[in-house]
Backbone as JSON Lines, residues from 0, in Angstrom:
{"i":0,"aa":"X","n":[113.74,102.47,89.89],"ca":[115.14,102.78,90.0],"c":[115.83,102.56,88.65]}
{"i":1,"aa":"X","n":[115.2,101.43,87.98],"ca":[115.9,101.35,86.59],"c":[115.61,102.14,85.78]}
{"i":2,"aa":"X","n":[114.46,102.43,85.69],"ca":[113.71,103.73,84.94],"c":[115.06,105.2,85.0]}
{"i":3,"aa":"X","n":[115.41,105.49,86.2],"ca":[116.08,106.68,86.76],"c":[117.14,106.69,85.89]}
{"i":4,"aa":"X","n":[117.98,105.23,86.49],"ca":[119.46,104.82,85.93],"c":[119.71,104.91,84.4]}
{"i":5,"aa":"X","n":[118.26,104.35,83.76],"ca":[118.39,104.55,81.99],"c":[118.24,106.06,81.98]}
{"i":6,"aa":"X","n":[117.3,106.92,82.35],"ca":[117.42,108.31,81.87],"c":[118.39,109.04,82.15]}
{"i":7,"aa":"X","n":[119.26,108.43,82.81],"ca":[119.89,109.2,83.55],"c":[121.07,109.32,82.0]}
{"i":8,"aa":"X","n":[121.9,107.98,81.91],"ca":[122.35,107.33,80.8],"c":[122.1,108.39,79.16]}
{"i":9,"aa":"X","n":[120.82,108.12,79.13],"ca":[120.44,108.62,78.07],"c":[120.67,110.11,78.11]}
{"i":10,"aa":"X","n":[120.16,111.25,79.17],"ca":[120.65,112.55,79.69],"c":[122.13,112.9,79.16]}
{"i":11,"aa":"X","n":[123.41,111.48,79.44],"ca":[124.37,112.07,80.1],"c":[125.1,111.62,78.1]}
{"i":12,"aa":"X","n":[124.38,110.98,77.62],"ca":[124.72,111.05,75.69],"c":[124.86,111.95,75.06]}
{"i":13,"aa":"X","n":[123.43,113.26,75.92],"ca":[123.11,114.22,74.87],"c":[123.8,115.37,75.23]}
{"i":14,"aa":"X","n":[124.59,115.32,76.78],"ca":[124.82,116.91,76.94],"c":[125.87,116.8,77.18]}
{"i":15,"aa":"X","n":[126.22,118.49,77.07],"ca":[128.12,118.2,77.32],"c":[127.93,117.79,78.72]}
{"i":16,"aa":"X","n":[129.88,117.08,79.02],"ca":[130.28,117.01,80.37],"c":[129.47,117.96,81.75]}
{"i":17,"aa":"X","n":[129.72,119.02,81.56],"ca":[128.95,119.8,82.48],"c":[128.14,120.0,83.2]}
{"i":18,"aa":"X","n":[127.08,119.73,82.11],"ca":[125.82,119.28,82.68],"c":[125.36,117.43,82.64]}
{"i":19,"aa":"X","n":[126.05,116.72,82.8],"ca":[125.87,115.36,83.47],"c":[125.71,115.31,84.94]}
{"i":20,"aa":"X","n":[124.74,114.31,84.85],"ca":[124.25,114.07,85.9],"c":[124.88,112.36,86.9]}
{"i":21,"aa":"X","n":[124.59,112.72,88.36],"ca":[125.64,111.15,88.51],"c":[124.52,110.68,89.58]}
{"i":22,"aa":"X","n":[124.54,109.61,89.55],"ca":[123.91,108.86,91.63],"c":[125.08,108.85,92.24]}
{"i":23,"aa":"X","n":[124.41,109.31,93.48],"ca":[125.53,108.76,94.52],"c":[125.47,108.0,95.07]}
{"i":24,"aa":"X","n":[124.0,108.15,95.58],"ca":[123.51,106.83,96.58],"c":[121.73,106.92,96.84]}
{"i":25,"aa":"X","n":[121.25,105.87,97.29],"ca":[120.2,105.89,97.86],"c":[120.24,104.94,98.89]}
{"i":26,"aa":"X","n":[119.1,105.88,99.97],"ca":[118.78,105.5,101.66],"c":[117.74,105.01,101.43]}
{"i":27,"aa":"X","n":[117.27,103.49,101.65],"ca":[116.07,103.06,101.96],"c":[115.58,102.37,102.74]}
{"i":28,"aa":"X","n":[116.53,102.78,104.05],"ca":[116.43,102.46,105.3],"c":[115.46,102.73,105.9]}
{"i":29,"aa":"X","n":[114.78,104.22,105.8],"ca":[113.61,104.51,106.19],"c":[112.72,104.97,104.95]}
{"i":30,"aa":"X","n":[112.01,104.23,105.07],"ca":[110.96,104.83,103.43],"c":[110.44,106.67,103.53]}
{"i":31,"aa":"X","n":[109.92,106.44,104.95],"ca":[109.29,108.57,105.23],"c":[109.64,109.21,103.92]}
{"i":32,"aa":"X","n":[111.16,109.54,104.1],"ca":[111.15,110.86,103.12],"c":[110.91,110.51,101.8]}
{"i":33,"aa":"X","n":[111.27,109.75,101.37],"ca":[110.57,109.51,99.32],"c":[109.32,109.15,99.81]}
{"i":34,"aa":"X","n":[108.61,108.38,100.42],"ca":[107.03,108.36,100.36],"c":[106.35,109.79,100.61]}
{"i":35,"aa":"X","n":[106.66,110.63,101.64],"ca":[106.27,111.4,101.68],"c":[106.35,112.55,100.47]}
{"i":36,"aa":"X","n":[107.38,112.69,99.99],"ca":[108.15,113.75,98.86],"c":[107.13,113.57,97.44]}
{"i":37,"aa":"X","n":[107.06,111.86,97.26],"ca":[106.34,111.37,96.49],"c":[105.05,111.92,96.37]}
{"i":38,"aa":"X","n":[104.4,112.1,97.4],"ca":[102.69,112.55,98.53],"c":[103.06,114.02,98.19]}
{"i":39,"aa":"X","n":[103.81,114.75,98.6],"ca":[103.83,116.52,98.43],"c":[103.8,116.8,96.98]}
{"i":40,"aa":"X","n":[104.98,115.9,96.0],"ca":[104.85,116.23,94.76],"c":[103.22,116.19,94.25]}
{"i":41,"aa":"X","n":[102.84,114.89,94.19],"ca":[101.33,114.58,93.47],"c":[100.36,115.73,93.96]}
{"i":42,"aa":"X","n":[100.86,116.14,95.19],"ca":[99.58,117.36,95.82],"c":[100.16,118.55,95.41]}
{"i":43,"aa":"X","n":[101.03,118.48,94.92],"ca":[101.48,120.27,94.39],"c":[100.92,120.25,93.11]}
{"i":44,"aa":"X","n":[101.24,118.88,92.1],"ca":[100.8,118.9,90.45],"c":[99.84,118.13,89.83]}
{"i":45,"aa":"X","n":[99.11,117.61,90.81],"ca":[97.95,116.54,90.5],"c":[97.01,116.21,91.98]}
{"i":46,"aa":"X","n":[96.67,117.85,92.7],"ca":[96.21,117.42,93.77],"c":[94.79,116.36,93.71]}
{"i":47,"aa":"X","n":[93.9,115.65,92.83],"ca":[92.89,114.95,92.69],"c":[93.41,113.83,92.84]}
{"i":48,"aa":"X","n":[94.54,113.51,92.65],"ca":[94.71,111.91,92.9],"c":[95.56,111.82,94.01]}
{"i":49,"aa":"X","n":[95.84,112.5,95.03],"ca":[96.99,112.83,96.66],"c":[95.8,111.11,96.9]}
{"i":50,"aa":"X","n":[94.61,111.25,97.18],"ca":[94.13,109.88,98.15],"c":[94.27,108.95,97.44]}
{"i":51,"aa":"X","n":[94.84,108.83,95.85],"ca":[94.45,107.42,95.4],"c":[96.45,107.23,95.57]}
{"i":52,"aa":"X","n":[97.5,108.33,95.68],"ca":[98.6,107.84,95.71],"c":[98.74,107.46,97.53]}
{"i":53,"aa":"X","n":[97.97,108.09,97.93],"ca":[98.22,107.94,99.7],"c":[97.8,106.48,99.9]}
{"i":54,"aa":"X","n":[96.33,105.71,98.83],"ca":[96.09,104.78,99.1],"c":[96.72,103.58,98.75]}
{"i":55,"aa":"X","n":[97.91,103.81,97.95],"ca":[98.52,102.8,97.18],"c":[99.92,103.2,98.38]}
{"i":56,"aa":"X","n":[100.16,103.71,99.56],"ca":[101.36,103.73,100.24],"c":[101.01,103.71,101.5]}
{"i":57,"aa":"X","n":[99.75,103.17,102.02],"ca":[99.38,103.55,103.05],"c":[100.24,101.64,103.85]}
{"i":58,"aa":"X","n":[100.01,100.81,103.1],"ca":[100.54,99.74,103.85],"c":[101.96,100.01,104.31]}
{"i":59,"aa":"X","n":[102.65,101.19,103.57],"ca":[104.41,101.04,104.52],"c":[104.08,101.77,105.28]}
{"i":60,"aa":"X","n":[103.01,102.45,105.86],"ca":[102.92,103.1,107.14],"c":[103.49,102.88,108.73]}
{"i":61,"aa":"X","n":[103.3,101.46,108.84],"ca":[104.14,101.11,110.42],"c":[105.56,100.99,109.93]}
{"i":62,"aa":"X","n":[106.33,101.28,108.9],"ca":[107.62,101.21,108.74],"c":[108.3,102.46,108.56]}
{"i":63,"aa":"X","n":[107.75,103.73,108.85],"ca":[108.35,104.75,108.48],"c":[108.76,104.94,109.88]}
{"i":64,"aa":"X","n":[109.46,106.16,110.08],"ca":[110.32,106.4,110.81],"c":[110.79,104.88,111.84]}
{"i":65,"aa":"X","n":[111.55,103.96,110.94],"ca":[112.05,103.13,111.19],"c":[111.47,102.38,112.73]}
{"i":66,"aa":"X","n":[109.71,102.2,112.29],"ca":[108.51,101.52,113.13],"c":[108.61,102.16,114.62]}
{"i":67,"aa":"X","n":[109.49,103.37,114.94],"ca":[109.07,103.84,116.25],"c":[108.13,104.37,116.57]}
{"i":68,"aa":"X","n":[107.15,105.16,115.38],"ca":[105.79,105.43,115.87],"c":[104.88,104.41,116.13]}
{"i":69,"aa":"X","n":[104.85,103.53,115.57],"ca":[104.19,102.17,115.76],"c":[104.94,101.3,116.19]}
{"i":70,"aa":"X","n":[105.67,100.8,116.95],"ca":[106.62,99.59,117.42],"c":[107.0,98.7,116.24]}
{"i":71,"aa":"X","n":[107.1,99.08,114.9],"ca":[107.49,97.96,114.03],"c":[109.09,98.37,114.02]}
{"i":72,"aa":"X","n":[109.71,97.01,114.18],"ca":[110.9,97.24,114.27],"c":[111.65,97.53,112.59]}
{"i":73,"aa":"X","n":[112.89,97.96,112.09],"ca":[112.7,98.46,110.93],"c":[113.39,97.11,110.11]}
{"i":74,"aa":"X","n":[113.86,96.15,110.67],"ca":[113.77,94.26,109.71],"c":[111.97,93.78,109.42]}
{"i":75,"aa":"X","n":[110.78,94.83,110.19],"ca":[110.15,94.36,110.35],"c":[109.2,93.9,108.33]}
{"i":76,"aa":"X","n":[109.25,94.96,107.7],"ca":[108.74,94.93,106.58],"c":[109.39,93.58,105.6]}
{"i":77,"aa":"X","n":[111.07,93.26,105.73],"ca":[111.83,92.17,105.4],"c":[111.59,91.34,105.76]}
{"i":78,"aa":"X","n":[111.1,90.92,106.74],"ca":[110.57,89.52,107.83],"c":[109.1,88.81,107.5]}
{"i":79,"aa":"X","n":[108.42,90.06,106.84],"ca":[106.76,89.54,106.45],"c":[106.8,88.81,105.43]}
{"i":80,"aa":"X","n":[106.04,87.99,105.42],"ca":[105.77,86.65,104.27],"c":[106.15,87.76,102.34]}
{"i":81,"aa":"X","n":[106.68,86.94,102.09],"ca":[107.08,87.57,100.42],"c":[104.91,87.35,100.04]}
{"i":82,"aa":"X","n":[104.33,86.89,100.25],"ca":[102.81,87.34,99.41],"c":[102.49,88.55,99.98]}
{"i":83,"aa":"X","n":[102.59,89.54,101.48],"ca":[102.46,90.28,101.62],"c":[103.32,91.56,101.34]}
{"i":84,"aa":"X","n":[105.12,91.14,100.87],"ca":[105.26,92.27,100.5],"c":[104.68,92.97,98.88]}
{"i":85,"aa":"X","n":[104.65,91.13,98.28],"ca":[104.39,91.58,97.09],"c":[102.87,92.51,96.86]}
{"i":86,"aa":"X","n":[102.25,92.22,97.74],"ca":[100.74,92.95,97.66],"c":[100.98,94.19,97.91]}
{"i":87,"aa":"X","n":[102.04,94.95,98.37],"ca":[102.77,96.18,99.11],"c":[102.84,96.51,97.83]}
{"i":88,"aa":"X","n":[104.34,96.19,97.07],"ca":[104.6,96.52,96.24],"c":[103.5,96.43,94.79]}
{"i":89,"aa":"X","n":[102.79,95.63,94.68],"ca":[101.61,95.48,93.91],"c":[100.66,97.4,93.75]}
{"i":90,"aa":"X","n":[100.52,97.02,95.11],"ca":[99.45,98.51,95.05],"c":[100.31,99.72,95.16]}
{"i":91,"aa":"X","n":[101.33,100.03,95.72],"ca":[102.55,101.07,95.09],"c":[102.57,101.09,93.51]}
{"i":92,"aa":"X","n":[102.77,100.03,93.14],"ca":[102.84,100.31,91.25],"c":[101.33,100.5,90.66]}
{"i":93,"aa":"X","n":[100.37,100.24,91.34],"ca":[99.04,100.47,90.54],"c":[99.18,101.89,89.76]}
{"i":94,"aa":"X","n":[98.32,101.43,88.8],"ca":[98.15,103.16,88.22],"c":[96.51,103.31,87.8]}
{"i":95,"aa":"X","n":[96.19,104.61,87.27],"ca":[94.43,104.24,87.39],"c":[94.42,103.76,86.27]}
């Protein structure tokens, strides 16, 4: 997200008014749509690595559509011990 916010910054130095760019907001109430979007992009422009990004997102799986496919309730990912989210977030940032 900080990554975004600096380019964004840096974007909005070089061009006229016009073309600046703004945030409005972000939903990360339910992870689905950026995990997934994330998963379609890599398979449209780097389909060889779709299983190694699927395998680094496969642990927020009982939290998408806010744990009703799986009964995880959606405090449920906030509630797990901080060593397991960090292992979450650990293998999300891996790179090869």
């Amino acid at each position: 997200m900080l990554d975004l916010v600096k380019w964004m910054r840096q974007w909005n130095c070089t061009v006229v008014p016009s073309q600046r760019v703004q945030f409005h907001r972000i939903d990360m109430l339910n992870p689905t749509t950026p995990l997934d979007t994330v998963e379609k992009y890599i398979a449209r422009v780097d389909p060889a690595n779709v299983a190694f990004v699927r395998a680094r997102y496969l642990c927020f799986d009982p939290y998408k559509s806010y744990g009703a496919t799986f009964g995880v309730p959606p405090a449920g990912y906030a509630a797990r011990l901080a060593t397991s989210r960090a292992a979450s977030a650990s293998r999300a940032h891996q790179s090869q």
